[in-house]
Backbone as numpy.savetxt, mean C-alpha at the origin, in Angstrom:
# Nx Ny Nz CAx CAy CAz Cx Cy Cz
22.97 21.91 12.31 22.29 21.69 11.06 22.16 20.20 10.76
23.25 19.70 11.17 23.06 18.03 11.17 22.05 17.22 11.75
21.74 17.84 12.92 21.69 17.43 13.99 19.93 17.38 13.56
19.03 18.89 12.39 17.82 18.63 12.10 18.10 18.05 10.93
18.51 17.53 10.23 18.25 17.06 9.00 17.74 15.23 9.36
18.72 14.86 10.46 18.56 13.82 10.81 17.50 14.06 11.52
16.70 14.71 12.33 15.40 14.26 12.98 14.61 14.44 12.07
14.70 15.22 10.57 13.69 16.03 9.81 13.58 14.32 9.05
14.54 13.16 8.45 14.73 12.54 8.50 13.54 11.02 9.42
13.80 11.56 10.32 13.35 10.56 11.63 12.16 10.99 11.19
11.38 11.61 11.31 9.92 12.15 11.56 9.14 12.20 10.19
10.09 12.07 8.94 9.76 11.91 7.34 9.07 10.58 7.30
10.39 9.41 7.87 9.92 7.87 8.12 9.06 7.40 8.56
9.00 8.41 9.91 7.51 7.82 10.52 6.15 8.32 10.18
6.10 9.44 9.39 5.13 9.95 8.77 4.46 8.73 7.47
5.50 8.25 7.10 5.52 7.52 5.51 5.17 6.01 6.38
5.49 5.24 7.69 5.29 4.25 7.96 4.09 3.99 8.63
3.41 4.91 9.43 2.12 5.42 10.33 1.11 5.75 9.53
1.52 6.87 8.88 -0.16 7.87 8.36 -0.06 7.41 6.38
1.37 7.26 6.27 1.12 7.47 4.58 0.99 8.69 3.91
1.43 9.37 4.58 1.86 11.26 4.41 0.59 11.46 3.86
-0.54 11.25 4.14 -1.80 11.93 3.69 -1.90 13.62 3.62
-2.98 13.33 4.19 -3.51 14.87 4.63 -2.95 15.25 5.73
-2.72 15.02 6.53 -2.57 14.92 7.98 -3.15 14.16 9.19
-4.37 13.44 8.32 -5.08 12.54 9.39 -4.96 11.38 9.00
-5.26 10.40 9.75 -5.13 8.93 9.28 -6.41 8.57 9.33
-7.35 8.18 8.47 -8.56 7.73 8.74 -8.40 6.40 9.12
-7.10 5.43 9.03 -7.02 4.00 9.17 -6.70 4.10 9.90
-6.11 5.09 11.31 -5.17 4.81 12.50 -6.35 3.88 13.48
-7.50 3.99 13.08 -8.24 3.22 14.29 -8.09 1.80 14.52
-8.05 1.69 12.93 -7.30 -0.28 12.81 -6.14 -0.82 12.75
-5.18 -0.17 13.42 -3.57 -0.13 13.64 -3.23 -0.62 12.19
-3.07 0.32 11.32 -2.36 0.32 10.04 -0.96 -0.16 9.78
-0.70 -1.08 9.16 1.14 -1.01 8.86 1.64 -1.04 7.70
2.10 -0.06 7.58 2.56 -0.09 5.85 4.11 -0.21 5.99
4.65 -0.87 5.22 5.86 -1.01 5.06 6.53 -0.78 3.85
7.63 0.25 3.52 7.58 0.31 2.42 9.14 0.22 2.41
9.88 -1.09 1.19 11.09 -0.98 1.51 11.54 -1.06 -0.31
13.00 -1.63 -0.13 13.31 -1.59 -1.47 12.62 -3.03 -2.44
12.59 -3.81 -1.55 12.20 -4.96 -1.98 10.54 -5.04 -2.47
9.84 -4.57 -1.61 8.40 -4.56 -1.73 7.99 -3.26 -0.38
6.30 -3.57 -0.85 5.67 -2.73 -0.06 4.70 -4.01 0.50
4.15 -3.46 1.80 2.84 -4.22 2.53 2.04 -3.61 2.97
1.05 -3.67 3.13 -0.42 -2.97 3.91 -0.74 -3.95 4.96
-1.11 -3.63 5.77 -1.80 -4.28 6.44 -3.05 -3.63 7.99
-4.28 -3.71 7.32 -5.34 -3.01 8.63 -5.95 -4.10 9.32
-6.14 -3.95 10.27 -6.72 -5.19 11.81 -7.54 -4.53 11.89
-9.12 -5.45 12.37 -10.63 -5.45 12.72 -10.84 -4.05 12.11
-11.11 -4.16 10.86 -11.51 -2.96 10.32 -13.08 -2.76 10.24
-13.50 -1.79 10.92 -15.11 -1.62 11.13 -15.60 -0.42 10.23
-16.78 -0.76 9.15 -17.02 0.00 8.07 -16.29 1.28 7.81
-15.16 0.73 6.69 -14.03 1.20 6.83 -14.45 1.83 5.09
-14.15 3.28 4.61 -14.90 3.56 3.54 -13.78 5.35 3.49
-12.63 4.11 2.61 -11.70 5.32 2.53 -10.81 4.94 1.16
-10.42 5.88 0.43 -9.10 5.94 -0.82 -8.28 6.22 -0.19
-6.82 5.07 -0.32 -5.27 6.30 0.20 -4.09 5.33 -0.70
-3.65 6.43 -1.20 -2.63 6.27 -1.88 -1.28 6.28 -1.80
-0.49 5.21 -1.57 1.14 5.06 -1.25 2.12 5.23 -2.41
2.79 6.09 -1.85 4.13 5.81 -3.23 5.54 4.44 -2.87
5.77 3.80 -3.97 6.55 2.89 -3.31 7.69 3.20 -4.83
8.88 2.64 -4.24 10.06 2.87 -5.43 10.33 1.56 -6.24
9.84 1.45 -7.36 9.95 -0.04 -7.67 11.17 0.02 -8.81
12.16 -1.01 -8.81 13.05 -0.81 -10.04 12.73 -1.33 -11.20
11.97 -2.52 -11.25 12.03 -3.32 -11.88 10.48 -3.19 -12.87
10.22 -3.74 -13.92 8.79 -3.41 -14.95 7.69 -4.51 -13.95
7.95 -4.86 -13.30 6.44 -5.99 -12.47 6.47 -6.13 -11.59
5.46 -6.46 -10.81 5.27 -7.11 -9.47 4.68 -8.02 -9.47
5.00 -8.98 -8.33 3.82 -9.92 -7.96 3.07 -9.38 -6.51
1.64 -9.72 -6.65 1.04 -9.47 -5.43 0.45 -10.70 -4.51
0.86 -10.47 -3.39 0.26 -11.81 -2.39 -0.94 -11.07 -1.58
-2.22 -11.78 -1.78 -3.59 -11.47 -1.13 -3.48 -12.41 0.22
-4.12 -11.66 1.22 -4.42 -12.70 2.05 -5.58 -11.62 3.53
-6.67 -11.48 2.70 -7.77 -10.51 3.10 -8.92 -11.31 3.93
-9.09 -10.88 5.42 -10.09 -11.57 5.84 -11.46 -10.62 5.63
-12.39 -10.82 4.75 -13.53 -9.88 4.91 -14.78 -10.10 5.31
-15.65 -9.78 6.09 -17.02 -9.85 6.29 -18.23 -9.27 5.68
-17.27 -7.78 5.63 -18.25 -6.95 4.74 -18.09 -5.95 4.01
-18.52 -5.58 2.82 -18.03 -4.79 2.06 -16.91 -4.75 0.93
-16.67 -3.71 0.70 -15.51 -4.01 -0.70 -13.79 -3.47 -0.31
-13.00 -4.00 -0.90 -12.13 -3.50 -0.55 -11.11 -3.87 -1.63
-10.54 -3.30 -2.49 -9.75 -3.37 -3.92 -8.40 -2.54 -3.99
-7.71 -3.07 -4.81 -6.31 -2.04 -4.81 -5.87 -2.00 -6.17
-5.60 -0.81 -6.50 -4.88 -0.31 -8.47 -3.47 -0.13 -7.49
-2.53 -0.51 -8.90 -1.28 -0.41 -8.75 -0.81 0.30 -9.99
-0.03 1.66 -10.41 0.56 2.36 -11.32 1.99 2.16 -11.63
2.33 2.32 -12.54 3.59 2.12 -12.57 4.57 3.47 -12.90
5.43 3.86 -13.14 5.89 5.07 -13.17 5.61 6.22 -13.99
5.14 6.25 -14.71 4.52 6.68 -16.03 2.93 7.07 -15.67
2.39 6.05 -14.51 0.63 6.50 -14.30 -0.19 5.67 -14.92
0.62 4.79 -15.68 -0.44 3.81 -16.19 -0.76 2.23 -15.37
-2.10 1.95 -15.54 -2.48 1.05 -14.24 -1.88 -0.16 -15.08
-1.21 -0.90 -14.04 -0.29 -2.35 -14.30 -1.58 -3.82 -13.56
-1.86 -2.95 -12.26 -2.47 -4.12 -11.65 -3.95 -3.78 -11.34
-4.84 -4.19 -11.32 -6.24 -4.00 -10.22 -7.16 -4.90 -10.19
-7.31 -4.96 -8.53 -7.72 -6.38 -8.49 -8.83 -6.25 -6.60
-10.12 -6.78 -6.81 -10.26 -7.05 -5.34 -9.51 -7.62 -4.08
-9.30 -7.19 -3.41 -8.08 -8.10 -2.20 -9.27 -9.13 -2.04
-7.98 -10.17 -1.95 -8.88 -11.81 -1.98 -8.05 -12.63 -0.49
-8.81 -13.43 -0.35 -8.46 -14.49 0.57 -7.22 -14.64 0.51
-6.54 -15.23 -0.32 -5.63 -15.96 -1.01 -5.22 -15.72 -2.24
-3.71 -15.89 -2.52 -3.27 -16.01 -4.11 -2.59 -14.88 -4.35
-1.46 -15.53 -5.55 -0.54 -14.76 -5.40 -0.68 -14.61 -7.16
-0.16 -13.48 -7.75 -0.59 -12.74 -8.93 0.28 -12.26 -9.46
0.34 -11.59 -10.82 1.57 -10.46 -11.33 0.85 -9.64 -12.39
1.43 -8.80 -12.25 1.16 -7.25 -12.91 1.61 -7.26 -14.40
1.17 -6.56 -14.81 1.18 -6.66 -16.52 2.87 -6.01 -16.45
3.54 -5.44 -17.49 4.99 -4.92 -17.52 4.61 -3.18 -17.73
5.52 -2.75 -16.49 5.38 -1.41 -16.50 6.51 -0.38 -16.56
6.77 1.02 -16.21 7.86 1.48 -16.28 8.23 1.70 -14.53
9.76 1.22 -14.61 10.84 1.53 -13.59 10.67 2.40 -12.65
10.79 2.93 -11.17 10.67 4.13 -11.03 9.09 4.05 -9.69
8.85 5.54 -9.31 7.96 5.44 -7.93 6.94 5.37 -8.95
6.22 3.67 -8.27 5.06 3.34 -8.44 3.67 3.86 -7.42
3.15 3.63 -7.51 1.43 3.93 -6.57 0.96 2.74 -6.54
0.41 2.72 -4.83 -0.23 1.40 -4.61 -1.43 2.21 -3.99
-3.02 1.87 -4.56 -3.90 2.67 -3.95 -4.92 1.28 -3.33
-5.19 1.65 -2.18 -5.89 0.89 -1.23 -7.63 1.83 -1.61
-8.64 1.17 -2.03 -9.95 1.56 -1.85 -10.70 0.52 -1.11
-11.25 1.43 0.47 -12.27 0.80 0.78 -13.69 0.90 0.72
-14.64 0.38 1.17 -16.28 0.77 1.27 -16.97 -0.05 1.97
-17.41 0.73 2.72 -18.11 -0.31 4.13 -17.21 -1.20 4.38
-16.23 -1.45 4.47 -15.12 -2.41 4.99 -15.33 -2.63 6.38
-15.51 -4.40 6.70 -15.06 -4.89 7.86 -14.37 -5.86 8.14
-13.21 -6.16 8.61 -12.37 -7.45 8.15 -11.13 -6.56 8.38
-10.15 -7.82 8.03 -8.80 -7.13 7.85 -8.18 -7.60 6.58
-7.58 -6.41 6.20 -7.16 -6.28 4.79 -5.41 -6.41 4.91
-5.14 -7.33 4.13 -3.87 -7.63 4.22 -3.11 -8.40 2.83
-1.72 -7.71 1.84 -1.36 -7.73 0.99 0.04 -7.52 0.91
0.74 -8.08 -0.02 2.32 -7.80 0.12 2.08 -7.54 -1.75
3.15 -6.73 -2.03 3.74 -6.28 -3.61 5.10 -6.44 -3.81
5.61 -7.33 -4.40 7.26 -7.23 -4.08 7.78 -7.57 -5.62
8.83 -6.54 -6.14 8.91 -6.18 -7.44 9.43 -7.76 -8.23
9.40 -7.62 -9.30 10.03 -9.18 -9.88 11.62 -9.40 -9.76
12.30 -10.00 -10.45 13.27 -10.10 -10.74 13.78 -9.11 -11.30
14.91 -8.60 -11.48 15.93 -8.51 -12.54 16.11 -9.05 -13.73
C-alpha cells in the first residue's frame, strides 16, 4: 500500500510539472513547456512557440496577500497575457507578458492561487516567474 501511494505520488508531480493536470492533453507539449511550481513561486516557461492559441490554468499555493511578477517574453506574433487570482477568485494581477519588468499584484487572500496563461496566434517564447512577497 506504501509502495502505491508513493508512485500515485510520483506520477501526481509529474502530471502537475509536464501537462498542468489539464484535460489530459497538453496542447503546449510541442514547445517543451516548464512549469514549476514550488513554495516560493511559480514559473512558466514555452520555447519557439508557433501560433500558439490556447487558455490553461495552474493552481499554485501562495501564503502570503501578493506577488511580484518578472516578465521576460520574446514575441513575434500575436497575443499572449496572464490573470492571476487570489484565493477567494478575485483577480489580483492581469497583465500582457512583456519583454521585461518586474511588477506586483494588488493585496489578495492567502491560500491556492490561479495563474492563467492566455494565448492567440502566439509565436515567440513566453517566459515569467510569480514569487509571493514577503511576510
Amino acid at each position: 500500500m506504501k509502495r502505491r501511494a508513493i508512485l500515485t505520488s510520483v506520477l501526481l508531480g509529474a502530471c502537475l510539472l509536464a501537462a498542468g493536470c489539464g484535460s489530459g492533453s497538453n496542447p503546449l507539449a510541442p514547445f517543451s513547456p516548464e512549469i514549476i511550481s514550488n513554495a516560493d513561486s511559480f514559473q512558466f516557461q514555452i520555447t519557439d512557440g508557433k501560433n500558439v492559441t490556447v487558455t490553461e490554468t495552474y493552481t499554485w499555493t501562495n501564503p502570503t496577500n501578493g506577488v511580484s511578477v518578472d516578465h521576460s517574453t520574446a514575441k513575434t506574433d500575436g497575443g499572449a497575457s496572464m490573470v492571476i487570482r487570489d484565493a477567494s477568485g478575485v483577480q489580483v494581477y492581469s497583465s500582457e507578458l512583456k519583454a521585461s519588468g518586474s511588477e506586483q499584484s494588488i493585496s489578495g487572500n492567502p491560500g491556492d492561487w490561479t495563474v492563467q496563461v492566455i494565448f492567440s496566434n502566439f509565436d515567440g517564447t513566453a517566459n515569467f516567474r510569480v514569487e509571493k512577497l514577503p511576510l
